[in-house]
N, C-alpha and C positions, 0 to 999 in steps of 0.2 A: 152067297150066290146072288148075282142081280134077277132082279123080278123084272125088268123090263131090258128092251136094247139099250144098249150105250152106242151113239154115234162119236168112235175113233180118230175121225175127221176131225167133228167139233175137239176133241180131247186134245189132238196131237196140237190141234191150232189155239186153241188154251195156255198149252206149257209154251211155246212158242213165245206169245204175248207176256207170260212171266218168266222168260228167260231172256227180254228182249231182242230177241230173233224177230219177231214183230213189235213194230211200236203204232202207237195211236195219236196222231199229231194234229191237234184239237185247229179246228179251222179260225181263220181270223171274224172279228166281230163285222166285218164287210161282208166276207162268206155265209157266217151264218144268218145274216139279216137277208143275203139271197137268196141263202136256200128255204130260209121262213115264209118267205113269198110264194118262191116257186111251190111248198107245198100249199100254200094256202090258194094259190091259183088250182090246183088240183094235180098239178104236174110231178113227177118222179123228181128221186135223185138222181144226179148225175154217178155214170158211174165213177167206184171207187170212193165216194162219198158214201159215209155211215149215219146216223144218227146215233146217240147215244143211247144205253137203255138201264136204266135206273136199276137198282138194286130190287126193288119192287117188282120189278116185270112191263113199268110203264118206259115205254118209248116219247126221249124228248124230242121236240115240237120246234127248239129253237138252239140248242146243241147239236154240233157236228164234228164229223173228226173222217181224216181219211188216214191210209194204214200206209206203212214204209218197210218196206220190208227190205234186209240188209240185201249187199250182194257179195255176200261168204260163199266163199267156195266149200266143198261139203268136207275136205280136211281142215279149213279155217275154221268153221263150225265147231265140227268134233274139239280142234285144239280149245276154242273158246269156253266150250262147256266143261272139260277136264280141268284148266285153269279157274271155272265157278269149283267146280268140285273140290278140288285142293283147296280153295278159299273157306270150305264150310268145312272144309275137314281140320284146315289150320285153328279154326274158331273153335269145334268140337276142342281138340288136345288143349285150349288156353283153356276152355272152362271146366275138362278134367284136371288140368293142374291146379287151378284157383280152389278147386275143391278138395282136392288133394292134399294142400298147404295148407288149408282150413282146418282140417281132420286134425294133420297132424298138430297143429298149434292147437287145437283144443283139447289132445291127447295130451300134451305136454303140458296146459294148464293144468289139464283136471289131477294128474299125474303131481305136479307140485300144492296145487290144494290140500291132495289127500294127503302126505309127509307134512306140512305145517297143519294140519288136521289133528294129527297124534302131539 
């Protein structure tokens, strides 16, 4: 059980960005030499303009990126994520079978080992 809230919001907009429903399309080095100004003048971003934020927790100073978001329609959607889905699920059956053919060839070595054994 979570000991604190979860914000849904953030979450839903999370999967989104790894599902590329949103993408992050990193501003050109013109842009970001504006936008490095405009905070160092004390001015805001524009909206729609992000900053990047480190893995750490530190927010960059001189990276930017503004977000793209498709314009799927909410049954192009659904189709798109069903066709991800099929793709991880085609990947799951190859790497049950790889391991399946494994099994068995080493069932079948160990199997002729032990008869030239005797």
């Amino acid at each position: 059980m979570a000991k604190k809230k979860i914000n849904l919001r953030d979450e839903l907009r999370a999967h989104k960005f790894e599902f590329d429903l949103l993408q992050k399309i990193p501003c050109t080095k013109q842009e970001n030499k504006e936008y490095q100004k405009l905070l160092k003048d004390g001015g805001t971003l524009p909206e729609g303009v992000y900053a990047y934020v480190y893995d750490n927790g530190i927010t960059s100073t001189t990276e930017f990126y503004t977000i793209y978001e498709t314009d799927l329609t909410e049954s192009e959607i659904r189709e798109y994520l069903t066709y991800k889905q099929l793709s991880h699920i085609k990947t799951i059956k190859n790497c049950v079978l790889f391991f399946t053919v494994l099994t068995i060839i080493s069932m079948i070595a160990y199997f002729l080992f032990m008869i030239t054994a005797y």
